[in-house]
BAROLO-226693 format. One line per field, with one value per atom (N, C-alpha, C, O): residue number from 1; residue in three letters; atom name; z, x, y. Coordinates in nm, 2 decimals. Atoms other than C-alpha are relative to their C-alpha. Last residue first. Layout:
nr NUM,...
rest ALA,...
atom CA,...
zz Z,...
xx X,...
yy Y,...
//
This chain:
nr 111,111,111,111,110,110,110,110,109,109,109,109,108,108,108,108,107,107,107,107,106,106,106,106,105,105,105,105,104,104,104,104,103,103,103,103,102,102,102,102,101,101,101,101,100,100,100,100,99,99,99,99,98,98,98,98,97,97,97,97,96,96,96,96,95,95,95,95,94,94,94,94,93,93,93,93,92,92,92,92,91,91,91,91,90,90,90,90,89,89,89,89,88,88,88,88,87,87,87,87,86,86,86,86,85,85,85,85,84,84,84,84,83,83,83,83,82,82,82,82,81,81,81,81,80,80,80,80,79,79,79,79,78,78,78,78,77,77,77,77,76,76,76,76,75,75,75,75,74,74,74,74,73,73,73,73,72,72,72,72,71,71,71,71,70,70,70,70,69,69,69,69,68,68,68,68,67,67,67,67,66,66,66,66,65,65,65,65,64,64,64,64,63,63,63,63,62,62,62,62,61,61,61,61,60,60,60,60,59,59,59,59,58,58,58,58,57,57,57,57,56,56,56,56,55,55,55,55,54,54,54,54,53,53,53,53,52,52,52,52,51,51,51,51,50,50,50,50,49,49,49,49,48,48,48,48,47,47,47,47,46,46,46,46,45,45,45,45,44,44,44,44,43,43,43,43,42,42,42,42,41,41,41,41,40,40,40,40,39,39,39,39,38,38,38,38,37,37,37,37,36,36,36,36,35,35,35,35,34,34,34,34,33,33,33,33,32,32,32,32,31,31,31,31,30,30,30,30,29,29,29,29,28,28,28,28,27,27,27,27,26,26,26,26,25,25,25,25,24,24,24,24,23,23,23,23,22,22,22,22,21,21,21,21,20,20,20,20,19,19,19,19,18,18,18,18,17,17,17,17,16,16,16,16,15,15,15,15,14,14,14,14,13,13,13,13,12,12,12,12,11,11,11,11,10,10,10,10,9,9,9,9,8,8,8,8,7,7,7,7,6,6,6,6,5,5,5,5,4,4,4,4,3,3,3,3,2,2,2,2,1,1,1,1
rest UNK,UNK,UNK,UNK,UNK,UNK,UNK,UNK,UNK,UNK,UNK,UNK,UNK,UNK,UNK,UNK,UNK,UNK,UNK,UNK,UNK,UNK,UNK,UNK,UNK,UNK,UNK,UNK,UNK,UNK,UNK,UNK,UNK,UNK,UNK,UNK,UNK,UNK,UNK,UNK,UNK,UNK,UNK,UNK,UNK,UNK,UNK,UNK,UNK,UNK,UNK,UNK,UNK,UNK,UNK,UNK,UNK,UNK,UNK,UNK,UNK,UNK,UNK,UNK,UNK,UNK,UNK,UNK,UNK,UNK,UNK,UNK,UNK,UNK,UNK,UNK,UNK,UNK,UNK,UNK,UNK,UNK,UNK,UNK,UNK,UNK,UNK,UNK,UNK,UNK,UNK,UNK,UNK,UNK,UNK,UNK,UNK,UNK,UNK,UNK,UNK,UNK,UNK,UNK,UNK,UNK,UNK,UNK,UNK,UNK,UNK,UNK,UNK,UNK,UNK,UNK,UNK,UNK,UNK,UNK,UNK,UNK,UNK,UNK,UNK,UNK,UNK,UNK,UNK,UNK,UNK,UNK,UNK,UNK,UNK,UNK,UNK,UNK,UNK,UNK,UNK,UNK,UNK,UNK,UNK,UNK,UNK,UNK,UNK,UNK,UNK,UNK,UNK,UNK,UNK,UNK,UNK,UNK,UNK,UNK,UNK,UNK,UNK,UNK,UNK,UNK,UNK,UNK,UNK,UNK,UNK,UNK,UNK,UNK,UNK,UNK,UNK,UNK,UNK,UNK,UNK,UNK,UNK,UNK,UNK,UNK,UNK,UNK,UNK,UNK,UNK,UNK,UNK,UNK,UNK,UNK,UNK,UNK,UNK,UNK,UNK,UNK,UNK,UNK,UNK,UNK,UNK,UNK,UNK,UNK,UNK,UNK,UNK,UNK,UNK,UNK,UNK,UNK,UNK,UNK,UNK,UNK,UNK,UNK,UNK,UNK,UNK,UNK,UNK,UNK,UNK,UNK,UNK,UNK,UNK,UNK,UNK,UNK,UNK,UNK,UNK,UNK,UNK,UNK,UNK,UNK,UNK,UNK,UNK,UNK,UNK,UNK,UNK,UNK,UNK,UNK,UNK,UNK,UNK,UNK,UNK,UNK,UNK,UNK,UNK,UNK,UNK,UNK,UNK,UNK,UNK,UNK,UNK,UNK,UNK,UNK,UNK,UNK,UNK,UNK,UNK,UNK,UNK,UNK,UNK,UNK,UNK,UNK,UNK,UNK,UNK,UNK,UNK,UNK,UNK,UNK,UNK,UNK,UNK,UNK,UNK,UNK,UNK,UNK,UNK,UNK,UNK,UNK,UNK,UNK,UNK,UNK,UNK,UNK,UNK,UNK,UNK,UNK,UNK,UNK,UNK,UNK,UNK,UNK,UNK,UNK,UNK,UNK,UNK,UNK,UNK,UNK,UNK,UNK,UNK,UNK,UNK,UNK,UNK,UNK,UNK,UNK,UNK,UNK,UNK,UNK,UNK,UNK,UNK,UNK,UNK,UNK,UNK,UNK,UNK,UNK,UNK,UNK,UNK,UNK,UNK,UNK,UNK,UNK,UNK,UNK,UNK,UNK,UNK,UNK,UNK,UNK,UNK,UNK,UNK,UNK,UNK,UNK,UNK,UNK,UNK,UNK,UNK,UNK,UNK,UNK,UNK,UNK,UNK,UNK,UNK,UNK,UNK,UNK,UNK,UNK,UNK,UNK,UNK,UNK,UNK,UNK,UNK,UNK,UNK,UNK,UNK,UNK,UNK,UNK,UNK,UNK,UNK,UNK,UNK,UNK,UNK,UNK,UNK,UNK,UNK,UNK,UNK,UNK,UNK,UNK,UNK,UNK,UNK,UNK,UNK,UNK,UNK,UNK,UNK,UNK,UNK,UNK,UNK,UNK,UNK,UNK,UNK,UNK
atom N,CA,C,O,N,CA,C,O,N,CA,C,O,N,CA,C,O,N,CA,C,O,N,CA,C,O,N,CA,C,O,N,CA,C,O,N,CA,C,O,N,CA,C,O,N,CA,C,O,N,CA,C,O,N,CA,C,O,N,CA,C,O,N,CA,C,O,N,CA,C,O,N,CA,C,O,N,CA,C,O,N,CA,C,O,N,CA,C,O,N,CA,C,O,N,CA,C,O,N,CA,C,O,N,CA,C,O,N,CA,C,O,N,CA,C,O,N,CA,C,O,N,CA,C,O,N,CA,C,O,N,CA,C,O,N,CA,C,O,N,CA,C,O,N,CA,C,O,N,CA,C,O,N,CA,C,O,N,CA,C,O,N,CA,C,O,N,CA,C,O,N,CA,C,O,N,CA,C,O,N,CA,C,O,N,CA,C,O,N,CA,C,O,N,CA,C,O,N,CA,C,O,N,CA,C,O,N,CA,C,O,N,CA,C,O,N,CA,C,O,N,CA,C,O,N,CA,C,O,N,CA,C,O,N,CA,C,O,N,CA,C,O,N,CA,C,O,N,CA,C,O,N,CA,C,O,N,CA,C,O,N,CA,C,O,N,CA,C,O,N,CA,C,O,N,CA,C,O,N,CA,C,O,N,CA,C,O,N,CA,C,O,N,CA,C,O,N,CA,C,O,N,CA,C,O,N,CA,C,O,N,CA,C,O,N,CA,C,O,N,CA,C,O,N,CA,C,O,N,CA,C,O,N,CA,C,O,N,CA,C,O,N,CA,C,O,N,CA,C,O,N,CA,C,O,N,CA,C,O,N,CA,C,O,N,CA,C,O,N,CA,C,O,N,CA,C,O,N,CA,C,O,N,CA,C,O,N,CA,C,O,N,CA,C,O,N,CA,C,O,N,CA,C,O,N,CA,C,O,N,CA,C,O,N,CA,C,O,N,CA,C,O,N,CA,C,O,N,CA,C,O,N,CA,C,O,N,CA,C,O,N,CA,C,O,N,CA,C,O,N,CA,C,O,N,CA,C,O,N,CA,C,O,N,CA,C,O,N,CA,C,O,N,CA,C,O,N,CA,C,O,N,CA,C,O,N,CA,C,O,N,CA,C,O,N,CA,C,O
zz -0.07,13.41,0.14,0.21,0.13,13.19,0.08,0.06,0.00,13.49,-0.12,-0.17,-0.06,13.38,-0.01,-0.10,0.14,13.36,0.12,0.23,-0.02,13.64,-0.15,-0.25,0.11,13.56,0.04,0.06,0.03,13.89,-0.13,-0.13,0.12,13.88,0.02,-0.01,0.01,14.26,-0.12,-0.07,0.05,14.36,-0.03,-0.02,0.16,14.58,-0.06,-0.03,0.05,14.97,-0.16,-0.19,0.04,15.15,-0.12,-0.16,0.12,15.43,-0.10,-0.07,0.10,15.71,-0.14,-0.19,0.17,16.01,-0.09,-0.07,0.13,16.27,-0.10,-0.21,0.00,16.60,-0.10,-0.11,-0.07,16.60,0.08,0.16,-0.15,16.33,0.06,0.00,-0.08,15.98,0.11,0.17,-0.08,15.67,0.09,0.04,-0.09,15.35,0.14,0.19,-0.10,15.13,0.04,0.02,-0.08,14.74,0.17,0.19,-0.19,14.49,0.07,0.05,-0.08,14.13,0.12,0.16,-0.12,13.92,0.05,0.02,-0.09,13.54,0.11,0.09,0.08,13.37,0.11,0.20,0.04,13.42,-0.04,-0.13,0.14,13.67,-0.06,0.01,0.07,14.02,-0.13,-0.15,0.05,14.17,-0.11,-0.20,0.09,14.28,-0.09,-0.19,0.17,14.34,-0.03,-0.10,0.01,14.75,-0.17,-0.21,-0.06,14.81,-0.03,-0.01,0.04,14.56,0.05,-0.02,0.11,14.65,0.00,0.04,0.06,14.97,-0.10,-0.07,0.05,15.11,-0.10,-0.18,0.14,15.29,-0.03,0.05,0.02,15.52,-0.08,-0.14,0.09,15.67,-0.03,0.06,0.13,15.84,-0.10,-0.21,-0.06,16.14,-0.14,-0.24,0.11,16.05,0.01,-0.01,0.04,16.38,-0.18,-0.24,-0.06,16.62,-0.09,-0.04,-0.01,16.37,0.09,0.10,-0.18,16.33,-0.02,-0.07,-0.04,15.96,0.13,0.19,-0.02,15.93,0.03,0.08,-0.11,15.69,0.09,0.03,-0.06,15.47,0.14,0.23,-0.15,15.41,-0.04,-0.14,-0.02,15.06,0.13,0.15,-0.08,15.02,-0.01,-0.04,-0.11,14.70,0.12,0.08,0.01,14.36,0.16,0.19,-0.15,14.36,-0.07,-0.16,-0.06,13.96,0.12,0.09,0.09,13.81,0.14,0.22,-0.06,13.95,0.03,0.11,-0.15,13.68,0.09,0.06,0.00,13.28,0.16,0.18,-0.01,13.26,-0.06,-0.15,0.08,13.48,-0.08,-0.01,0.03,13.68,-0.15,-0.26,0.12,13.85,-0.05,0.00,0.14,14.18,-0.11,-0.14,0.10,14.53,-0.14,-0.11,0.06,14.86,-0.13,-0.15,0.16,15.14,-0.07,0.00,0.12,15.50,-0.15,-0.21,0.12,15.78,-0.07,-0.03,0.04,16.17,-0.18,-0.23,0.12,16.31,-0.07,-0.08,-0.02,16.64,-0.10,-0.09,-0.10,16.61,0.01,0.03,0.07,16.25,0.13,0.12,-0.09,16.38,-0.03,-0.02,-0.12,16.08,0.09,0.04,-0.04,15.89,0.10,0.19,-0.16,15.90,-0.06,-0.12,0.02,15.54,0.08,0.06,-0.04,15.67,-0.07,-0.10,0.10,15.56,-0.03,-0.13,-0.04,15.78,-0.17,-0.29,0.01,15.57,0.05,-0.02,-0.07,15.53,0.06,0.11,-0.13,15.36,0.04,0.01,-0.05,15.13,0.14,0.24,-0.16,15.03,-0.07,-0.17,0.02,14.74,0.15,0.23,-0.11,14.77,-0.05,-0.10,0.02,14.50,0.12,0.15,-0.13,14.52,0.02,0.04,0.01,14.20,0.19,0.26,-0.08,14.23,0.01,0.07,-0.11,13.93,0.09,0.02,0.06,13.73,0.13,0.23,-0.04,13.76,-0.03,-0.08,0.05,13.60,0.09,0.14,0.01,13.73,-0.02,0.00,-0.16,13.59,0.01,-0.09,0.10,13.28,0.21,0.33,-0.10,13.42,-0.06,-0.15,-0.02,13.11,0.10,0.07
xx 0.09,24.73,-0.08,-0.14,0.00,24.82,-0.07,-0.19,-0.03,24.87,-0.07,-0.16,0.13,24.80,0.09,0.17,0.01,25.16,-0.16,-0.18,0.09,25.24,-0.04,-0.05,0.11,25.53,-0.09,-0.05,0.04,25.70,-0.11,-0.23,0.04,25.91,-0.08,0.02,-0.01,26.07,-0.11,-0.21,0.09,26.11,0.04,0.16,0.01,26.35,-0.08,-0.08,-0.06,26.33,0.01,-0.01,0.10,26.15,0.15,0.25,-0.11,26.29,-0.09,-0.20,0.13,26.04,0.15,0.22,-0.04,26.22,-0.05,-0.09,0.04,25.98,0.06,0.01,-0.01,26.14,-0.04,0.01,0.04,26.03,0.00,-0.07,-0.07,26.19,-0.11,-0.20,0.07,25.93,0.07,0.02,-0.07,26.02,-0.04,-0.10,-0.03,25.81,0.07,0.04,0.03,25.84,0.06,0.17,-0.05,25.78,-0.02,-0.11,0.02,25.59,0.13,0.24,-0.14,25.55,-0.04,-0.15,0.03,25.33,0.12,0.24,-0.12,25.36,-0.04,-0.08,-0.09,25.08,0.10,0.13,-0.12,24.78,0.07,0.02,0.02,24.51,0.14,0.24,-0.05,24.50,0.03,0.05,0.07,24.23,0.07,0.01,0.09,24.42,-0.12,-0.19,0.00,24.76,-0.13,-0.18,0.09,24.71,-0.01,-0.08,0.17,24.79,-0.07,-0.18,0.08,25.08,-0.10,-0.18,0.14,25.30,-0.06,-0.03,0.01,25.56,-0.14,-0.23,0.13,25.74,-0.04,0.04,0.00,26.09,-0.18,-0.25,0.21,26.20,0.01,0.11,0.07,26.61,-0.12,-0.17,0.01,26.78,-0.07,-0.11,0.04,26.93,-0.05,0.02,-0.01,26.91,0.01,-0.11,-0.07,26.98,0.01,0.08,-0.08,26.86,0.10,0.21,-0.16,26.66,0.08,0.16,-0.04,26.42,0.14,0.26,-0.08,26.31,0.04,0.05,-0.12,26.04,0.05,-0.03,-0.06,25.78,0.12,0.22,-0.12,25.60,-0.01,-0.09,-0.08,25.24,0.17,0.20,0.00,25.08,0.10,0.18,-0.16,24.88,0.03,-0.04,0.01,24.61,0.12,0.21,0.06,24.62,-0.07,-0.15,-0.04,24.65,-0.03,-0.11,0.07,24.68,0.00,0.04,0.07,24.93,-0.11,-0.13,-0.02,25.15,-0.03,0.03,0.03,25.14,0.07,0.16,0.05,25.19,-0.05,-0.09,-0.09,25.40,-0.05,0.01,0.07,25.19,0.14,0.24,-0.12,25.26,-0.05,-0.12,-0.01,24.99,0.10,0.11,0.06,25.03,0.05,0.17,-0.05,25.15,-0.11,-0.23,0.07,25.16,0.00,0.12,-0.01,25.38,-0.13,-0.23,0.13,25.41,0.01,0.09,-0.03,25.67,-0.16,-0.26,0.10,25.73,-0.03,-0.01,0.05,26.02,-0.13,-0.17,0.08,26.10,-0.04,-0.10,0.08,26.26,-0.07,-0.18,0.12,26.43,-0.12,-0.22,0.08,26.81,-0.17,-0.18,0.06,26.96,-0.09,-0.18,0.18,27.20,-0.02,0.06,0.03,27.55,-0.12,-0.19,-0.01,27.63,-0.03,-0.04,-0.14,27.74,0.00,0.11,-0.08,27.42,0.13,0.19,-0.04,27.24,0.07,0.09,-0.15,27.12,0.03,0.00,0.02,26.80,0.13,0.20,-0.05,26.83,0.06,0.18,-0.11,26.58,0.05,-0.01,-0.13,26.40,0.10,0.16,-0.08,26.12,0.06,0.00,-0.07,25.92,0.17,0.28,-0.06,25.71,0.06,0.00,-0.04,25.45,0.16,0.23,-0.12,25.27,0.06,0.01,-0.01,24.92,0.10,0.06,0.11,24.93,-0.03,-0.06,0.13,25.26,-0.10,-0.08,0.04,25.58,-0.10,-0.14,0.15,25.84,-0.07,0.00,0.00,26.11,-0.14,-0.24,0.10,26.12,0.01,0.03,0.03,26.39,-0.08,-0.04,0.01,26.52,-0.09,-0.17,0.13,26.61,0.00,0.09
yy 0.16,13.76,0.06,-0.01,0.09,14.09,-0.13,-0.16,0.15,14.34,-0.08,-0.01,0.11,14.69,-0.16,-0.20,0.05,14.92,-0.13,-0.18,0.09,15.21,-0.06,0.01,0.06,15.35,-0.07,-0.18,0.09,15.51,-0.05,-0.02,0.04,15.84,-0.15,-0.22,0.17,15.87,0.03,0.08,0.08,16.25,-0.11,-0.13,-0.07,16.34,-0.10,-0.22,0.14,16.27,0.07,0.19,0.07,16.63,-0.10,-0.05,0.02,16.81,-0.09,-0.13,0.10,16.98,-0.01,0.08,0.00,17.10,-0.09,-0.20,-0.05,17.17,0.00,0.05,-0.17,17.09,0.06,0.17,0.00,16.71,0.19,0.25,0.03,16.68,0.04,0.09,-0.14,16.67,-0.02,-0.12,0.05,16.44,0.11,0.21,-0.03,16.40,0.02,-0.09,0.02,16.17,0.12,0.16,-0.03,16.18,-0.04,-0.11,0.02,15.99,0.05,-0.01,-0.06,16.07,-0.01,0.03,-0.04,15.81,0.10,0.08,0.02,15.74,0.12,0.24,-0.11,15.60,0.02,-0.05,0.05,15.35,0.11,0.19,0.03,15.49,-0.07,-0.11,-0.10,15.45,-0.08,-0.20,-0.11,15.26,0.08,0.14,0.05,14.92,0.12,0.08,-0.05,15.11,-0.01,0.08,-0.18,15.11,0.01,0.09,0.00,14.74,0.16,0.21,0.15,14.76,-0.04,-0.10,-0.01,14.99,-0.12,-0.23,0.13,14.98,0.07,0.15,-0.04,15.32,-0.16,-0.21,0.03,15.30,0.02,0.08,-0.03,15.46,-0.06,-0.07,0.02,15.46,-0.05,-0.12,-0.10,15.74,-0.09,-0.04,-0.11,15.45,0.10,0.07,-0.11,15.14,0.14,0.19,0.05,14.94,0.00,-0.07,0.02,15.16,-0.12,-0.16,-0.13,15.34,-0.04,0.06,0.00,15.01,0.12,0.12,0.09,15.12,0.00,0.11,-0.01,15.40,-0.15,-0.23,0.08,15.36,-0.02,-0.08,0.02,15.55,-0.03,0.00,0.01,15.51,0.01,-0.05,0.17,15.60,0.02,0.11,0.05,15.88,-0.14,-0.24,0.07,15.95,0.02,0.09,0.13,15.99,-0.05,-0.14,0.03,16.37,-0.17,-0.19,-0.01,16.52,-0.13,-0.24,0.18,16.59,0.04,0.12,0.11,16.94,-0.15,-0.22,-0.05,17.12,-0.12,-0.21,-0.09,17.09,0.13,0.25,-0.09,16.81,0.16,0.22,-0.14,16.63,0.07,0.10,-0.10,16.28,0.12,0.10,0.04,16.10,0.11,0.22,-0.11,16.20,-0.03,-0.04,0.13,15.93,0.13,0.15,-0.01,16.13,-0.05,-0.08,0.02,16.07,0.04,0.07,0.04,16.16,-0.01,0.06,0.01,16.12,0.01,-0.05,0.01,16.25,0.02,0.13,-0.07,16.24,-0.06,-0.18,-0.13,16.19,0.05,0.15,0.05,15.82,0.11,0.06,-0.02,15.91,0.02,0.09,0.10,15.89,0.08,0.20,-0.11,16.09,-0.11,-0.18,0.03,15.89,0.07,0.10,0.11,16.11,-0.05,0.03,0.15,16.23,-0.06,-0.18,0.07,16.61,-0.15,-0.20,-0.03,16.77,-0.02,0.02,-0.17,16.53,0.07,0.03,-0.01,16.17,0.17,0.27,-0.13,15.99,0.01,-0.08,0.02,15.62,0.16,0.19,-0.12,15.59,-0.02,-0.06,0.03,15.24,0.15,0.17,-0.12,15.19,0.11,0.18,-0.07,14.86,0.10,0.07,-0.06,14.69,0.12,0.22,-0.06,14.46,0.03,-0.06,0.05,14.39,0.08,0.17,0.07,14.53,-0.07,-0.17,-0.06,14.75,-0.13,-0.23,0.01,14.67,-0.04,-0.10,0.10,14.79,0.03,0.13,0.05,15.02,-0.13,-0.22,0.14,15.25,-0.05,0.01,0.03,15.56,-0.12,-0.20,0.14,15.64,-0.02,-0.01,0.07,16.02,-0.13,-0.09,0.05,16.23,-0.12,-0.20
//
């Protein structure tokens, strides 16, 4: 069983992949084209949509393969529970790969 990581709604929270051929090389990202989407989590389908949230490529000349994805200005609507967010990846020749899910708990802020 996968233990999600936890934070709480507007807290600012950043989640970092580093993109990889089937060899292990980082993949230079500069052509690629990324999208996300952030879904309340279901264990009956696929949850339901919350929204996107930006990914972001890192300078690929001196990261090369790595995104990352920040929470915390986009949570203020979604509900309390646990989120699944993926990324997207798209070469510039049509290959489409996708990051592995990421589990996040969302918990209501207290102060």
């Amino acid at each position: 069983m996968t233990v999600p990581l936890r934070y709480k709604r507007g807290e600012t929270l950043r989640i970092t992949w580093t993109l990889t051929d089937d060899n292990g090389a980082a993949l230079d990202l500069t052509t690629y084209t990324l999208a996300s989407k952030a879904r309340l989590a279901s264990d009956t389908g696929d949850g339901t949509p919350l929204g996107s949230v930006t990914p972001t490529k890192d300078n690929q000349a001196t990261n090369p393969g790595r995104i990352f994805v920040d929470f915390g200005a986009t949570d203020s609507t979604w509900p309390i529970g646990r989120v699944n967010v993926d990324v997207r990846y798209e070469s510039a020749a049509g290959d489409v790969r996708y990051t592995p899910t990421i589990s996040v708990e969302l918990e209501r802020a207290i102060t």
